[in-house]
N, C-alpha and C positions, 0 to 999 in steps of 0.2 A: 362517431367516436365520442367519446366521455371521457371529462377526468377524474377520478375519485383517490382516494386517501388510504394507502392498506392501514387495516388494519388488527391484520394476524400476521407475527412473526413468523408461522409454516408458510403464508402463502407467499410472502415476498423470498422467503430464503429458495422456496422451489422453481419459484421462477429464474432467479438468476445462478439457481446449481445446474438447471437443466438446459441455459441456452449456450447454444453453440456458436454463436456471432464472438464468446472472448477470444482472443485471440491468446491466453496465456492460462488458462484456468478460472474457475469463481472467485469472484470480485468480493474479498472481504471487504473492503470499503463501501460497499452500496449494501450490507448485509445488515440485517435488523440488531444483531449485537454493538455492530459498530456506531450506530447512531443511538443506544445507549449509554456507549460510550462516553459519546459526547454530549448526551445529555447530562449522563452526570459530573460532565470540567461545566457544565453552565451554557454549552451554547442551543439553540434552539434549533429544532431540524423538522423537516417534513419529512414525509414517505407518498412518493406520486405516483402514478401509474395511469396510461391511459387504455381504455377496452374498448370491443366493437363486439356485440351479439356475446357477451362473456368471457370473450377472449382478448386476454392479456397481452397489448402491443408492445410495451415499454415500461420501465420503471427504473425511477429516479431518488435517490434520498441530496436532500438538498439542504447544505449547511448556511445557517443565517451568521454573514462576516459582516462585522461592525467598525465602520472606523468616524472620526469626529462627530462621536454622538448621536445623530439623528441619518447619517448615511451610512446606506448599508447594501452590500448584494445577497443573492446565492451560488454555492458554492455546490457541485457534482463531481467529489472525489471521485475520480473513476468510473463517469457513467453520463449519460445513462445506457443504460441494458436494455436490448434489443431484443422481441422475439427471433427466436427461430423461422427461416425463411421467410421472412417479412417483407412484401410486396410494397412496390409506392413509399420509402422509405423516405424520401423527403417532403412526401404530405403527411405523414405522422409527426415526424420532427417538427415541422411549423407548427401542427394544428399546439403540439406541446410546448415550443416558446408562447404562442402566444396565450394558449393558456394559464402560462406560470404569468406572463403577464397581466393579465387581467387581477390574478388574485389580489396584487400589491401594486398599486399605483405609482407608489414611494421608493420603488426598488431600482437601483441605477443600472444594474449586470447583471445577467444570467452567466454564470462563470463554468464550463463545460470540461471534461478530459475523456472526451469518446474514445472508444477501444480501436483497433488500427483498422476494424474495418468500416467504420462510419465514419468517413469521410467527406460527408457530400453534402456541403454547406452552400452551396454558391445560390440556389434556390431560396434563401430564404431572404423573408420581406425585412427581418431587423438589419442593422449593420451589425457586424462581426469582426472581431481582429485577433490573430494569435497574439498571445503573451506570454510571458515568463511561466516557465512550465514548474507546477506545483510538487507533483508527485515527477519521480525519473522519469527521463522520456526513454529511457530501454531498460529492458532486464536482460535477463539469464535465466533460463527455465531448463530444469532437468526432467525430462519425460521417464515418469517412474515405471513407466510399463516396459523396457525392455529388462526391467531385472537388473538384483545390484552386481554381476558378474561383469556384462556388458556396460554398467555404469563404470563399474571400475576401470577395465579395458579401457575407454573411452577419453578416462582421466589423464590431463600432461603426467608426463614420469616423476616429475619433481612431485609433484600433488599427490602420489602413491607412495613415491618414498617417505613424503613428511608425514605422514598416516603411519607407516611400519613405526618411522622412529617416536613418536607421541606413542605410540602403542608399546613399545619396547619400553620407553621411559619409565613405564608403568601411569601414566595419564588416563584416569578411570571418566566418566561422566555421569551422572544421575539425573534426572528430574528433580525440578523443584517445585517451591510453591511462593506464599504470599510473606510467610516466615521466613525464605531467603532474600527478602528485597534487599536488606542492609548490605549484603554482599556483595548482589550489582548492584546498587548505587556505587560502592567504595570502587568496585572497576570500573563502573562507566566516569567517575571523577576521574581516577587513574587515565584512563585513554582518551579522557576530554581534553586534561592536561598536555598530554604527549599528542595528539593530532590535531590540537588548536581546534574545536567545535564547539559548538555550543549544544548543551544537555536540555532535555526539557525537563518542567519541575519534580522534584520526587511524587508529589501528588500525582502527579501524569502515568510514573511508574507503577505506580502504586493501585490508579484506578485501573490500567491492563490488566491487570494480577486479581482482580476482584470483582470480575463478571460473573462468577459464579459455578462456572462451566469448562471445558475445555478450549474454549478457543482462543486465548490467549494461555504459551506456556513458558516455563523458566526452567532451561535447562545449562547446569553447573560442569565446568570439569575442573578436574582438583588435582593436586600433586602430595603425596605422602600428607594428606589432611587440610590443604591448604588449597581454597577455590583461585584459578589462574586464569580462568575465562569463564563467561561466559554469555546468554542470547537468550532473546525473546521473541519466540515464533507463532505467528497466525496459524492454527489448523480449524480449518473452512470448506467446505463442501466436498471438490475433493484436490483439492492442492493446500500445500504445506508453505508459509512466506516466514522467512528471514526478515525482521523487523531491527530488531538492534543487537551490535553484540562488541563485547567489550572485553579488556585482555589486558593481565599485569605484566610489562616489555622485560619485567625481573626476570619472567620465566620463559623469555620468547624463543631458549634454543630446545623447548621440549616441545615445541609445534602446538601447542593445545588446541587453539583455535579449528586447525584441521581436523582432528581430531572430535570434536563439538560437533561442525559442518556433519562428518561424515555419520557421527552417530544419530545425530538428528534425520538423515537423510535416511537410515537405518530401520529407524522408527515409522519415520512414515510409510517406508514399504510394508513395513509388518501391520500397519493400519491399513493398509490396501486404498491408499490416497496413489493420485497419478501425476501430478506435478508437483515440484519442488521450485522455488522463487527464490530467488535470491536478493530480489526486489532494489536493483538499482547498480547501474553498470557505466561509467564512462569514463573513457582514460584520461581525459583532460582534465576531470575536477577530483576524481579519485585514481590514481594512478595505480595507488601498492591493492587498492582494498579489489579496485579491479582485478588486478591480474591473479590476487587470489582467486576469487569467483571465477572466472577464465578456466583457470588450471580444472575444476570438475566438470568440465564440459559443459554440454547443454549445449540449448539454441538462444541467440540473439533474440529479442521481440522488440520490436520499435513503434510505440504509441503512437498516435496522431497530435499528441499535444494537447493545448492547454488553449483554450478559445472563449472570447468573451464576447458575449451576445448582447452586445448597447442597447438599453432601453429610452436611457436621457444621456441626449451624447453631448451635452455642454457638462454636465454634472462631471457624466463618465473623464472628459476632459481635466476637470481640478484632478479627482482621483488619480488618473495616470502622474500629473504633477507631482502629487504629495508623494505618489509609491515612489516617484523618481527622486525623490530628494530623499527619504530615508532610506532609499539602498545605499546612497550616496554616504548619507551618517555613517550607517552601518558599517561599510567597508574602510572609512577611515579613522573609525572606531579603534 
């Protein structure tokens, strides 16, 4: 085995459209647009991959997090990405920590969120510890292949009827672009305000909207001329993710929201994408936003989590301290 560095956006995106180890659809998070992303908010990222005789075992895009200055890990939103029937799967995965290892001496964490079927840690030579999970540890995934008749069927009653009446309302939706940022910005303040969250910077919104491409979109719904919700969706290999979405509570007995969801979902079938994500599901920290999502069906998926592979376990030690003391700010913030 080898490790090497892709370096064509076709070849990393085919590898992670075509494997079938996700358990939820293709990982726009470990996808070559995303890690432009993020390179241009400023952070530094790799693209890894390990081979044997040409063939592609694994690939990883790994985010460099910086905290007090000279400490810092990597980070694997959602990855890494597994070939297809991959034998000996926990000798791949070593030969791959240790490899990220060797490149940085300096680096305290390998920071992991394997897809639910990569599980199998107990093999390996680092220390390892769950922690606080980054991205949802579940979704909601609507399998676009039985068709929107069966989708509909399938939907709670309440969720078809808030659809007839948003539709009755006369609640239209449209596409947008990079020219309607100012209008979600003003609703994502608006519902920042009303559900106590915290926004990331307009800049953040703004670089989404400015890949160039389609895979970041912005789609509006409006009432007699007046936008009242709307959402910012990943379309990615072939599943459709619900990233954010935002709603003025002035208008909240014309259902818009539903309305949004279901035309978006709409779209996608007519793009002939096969999952739809709803990207983050749990009743205890989001109650209402859950049982919306609920109401369209779909299936449950339950990640593995969020795992951090010790490189310098004194180091790694202050780190959990400090994260521990500014959750603690945070919350009584």
């Amino acid at each position: 085995m080898e490790l090497f560095y892709f370096q064509e956006e076709q070849q990393l995106d085919d590898f992670i459209i075509s494997s079938k180890t996700l358990s939820a659809g293709a990982e726009f998070l470990q996808s070559w647009t995303w890690g432009e992303i993020l390179k241009n908010e400023g952070k530094e990222i790799i693209r890894l991959g390990l081979r044997k005789e040409n063939k592609i075992l694994v690939a990883v895009t790994l985010v460099k997090e910086s905290f007090l200055h000279n400490f810092y890990y990597w980070y694997a939103p959602r990855g890494p990405i597994f070939a297809n029937n991959l034998q000996h799967r926990e000798v791949v995965q070593n030969f791959l920590l240790t490899a990220i290892r060797k490149l940085d001496s300096q680096v305290l964490f390998l920071r992991l969120e394997p897809q639910k079927e990569n599980l199998e840690f107990t093999k390996s030579q680092f220390k390892f510890q769950k922690t606080i999970d980054i991205q949802p540890a579940q979704t909601l995934i609507l399998n676009l292949k039985i068709g929107e008749e069966e989708i509909l069927k399938a939907m709670h009653q309440k969720t078809r009827y808030n659809l007839r009446l948003a539709q009755k309302k006369g609640v239209q939706v449209r596409e947008g672009n990079k020219d309607d940022l100012a209008e979600f910005w003003r609703l994502l303040n608006l519902t920042s305000q009303r559900d106590n969250f915290r926004l990331h910077s307009l800049e953040h919104y703004q670089n989404l909207l400015s890949t160039g491409e389609d895979f970041i979109r912005l789609f509006l719904a409006n009432y007699q001329g007046v936008n009242i919700a709307a959402g910012l969706f990943s379309f990615y290999g072939n599943k459709v993710t619900y990233l954010h979405g935002a709603s003025d509570n002035q208008f909240r007995q014309l259902m818009a929201p539903y309305r949004l969801q279901w035309s978006v979902i709409q779209q996608a079938l007519q793009e002939h994408y096969t999952y739809y994500d709803f990207y983050g599901i749990d009743e205890q920290k989001w109650p209402g936003v859950t049982r919306f999502k609920l109401g369209f069906g779909g299936e449950r998926v339950k990640y593995a989590g969020t795992t951090d592979f010790i490189f310098r376990p004194r180091a790694y030690q202050f780190y959990s301290l400090l994260r521990k003391l500014r959750r603690q700010s945070f919350s009584s913030s």
